[in-house]
N, C-alpha and C positions, 0 to 999 in steps of 0.2 A: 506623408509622414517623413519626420527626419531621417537622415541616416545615424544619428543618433541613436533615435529609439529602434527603427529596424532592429540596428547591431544590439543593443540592451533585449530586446524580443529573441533574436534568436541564441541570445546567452545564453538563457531562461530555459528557453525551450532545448537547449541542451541539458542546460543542471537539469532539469525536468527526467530526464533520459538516465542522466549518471543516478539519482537517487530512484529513479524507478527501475533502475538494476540493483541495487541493495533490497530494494520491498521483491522479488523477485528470489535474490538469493535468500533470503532469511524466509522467504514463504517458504522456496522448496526445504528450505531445512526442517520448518517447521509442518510444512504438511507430511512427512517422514514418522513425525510421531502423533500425529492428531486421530483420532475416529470420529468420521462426519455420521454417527450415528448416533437417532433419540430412543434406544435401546436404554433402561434404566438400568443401569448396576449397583454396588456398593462401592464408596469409593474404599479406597485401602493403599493410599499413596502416604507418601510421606508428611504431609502436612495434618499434624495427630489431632486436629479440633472437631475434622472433617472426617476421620476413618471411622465406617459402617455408616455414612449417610447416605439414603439412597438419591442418585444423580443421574443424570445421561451420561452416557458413554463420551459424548462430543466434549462436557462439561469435567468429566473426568480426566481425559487426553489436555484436555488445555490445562488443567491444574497438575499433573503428573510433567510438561516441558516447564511448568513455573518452577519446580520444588524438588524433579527427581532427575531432568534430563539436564546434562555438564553443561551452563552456557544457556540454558532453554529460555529463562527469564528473561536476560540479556537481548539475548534475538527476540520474545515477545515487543520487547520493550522499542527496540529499533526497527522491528516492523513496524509497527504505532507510529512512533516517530517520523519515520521515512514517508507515511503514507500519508500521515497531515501535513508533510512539508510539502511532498507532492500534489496536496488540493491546495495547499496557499499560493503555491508557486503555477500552479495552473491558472490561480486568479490572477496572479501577477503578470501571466503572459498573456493572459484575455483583454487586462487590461490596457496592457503596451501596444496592443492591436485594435484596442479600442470598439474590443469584441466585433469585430466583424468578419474573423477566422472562424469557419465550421472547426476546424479542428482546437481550437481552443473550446468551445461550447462544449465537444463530444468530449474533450479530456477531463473537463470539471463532472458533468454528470456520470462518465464512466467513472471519474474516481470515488463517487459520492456512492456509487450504484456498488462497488468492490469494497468500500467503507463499511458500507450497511451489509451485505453479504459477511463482510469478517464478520464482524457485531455478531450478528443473528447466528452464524455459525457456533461460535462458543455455547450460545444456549446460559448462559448465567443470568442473573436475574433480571440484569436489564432486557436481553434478549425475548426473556421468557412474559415478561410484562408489557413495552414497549413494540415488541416486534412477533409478540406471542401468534400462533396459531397456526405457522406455517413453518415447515420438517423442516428440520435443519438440512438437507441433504437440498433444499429447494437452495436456502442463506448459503451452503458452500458451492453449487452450484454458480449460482449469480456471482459469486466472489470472484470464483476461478474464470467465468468467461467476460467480466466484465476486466482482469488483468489483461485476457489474453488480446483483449478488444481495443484495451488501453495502449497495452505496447505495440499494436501494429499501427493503430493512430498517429502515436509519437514516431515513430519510422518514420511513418512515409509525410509526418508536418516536417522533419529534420531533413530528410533527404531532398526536399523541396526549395528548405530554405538554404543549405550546401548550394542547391545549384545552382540560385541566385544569389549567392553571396560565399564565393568558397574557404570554406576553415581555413586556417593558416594554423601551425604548430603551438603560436604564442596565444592564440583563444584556444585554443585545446588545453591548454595550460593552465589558463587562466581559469578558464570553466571547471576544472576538476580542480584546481584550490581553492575557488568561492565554494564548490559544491563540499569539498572536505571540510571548510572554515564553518560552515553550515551547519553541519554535521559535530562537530566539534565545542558547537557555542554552546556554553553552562546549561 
């Protein structure tokens, strides 16, 4: 492989890193107000179309950070975002290796596997048809350890490729303005 693409590979597999600390931060904010439970209640939040339908609790908790928590929408929204940039970009880096890094395979499935665990968590209708039949407390389960499975992958793919190839300040730089420009585009 060129040196070229190496260096374009372990960009990647940084932004990879920087945006998977944003899915990270805005998780922990967001699992702060969620209940991973299919306990039914009424809803009585602020979105008045929905107040007295009966719901899950999980499904309540995700519409109460849309509607009643400062900013909760926001963070729904750039979780989502973060976390499909994070599987495109994990195919990007699969790609540049020309998939023959285990740890690019194990980042695409773990993301796909924390994907579908979010999904299923909420419990909303696709959840509840598509992914129907299994506790949500299963779906936030797989979420939370296919992250925590995720970011020790990307660790130790980063710290690998550090060692053969060491950062320099100006791809520290570089990496975290592509990754904001990223982040930023319409």
């Amino acid at each position: 492989m060129t040196e070229r693409v190496e260096r374009a590979r372990q960009l990647v597999g940084e932004m990879l890193i920087y945006c998977f600390a944003v899915v990270l931060a805005t998780g922990a904010f967001l699992a702060l107000h969620y209940a991973p439970s299919g306990e039914e209640v009424f809803y009585d939040g602020g979105y008045e179309p929905l107040r007295g339908v009966p719901m899950s609790a999980a499904y309540q908790s995700a519409l109460e950070i849309s509607f009643d928590v400062r900013g909760g929408l926001l963070l729904r929204q750039l979780h989502l975002s973060s976390t499909t940039l994070l599987l495109l970009g994990t195919v990007v880096w699969a790609m540049l290796g020309h998939f023959r890094y285990a740890p690019a395979w194990l980042g695409l499935g773990l993301t796909v596997a924390g994907m579908l665990g979010g999904y299923g968590s909420v419990d909303d209708l696709f959840a509840g048809t598509a992914l129907g039949g299994v506790p949500i407390v299963v779906w936030y389960g797989l979420h939370l350890l296919a992250a925590l499975t995720l970011i020790v992958s990307l660790v130790v793919a980063s710290r690998r490729e550090a060692a053969r190839r060491p950062r320099t300040p100006g791809f520290v730089a570089l990496t975290l303005a592509l990754t904001l420009l990223v982040f930023l585009w319409p």
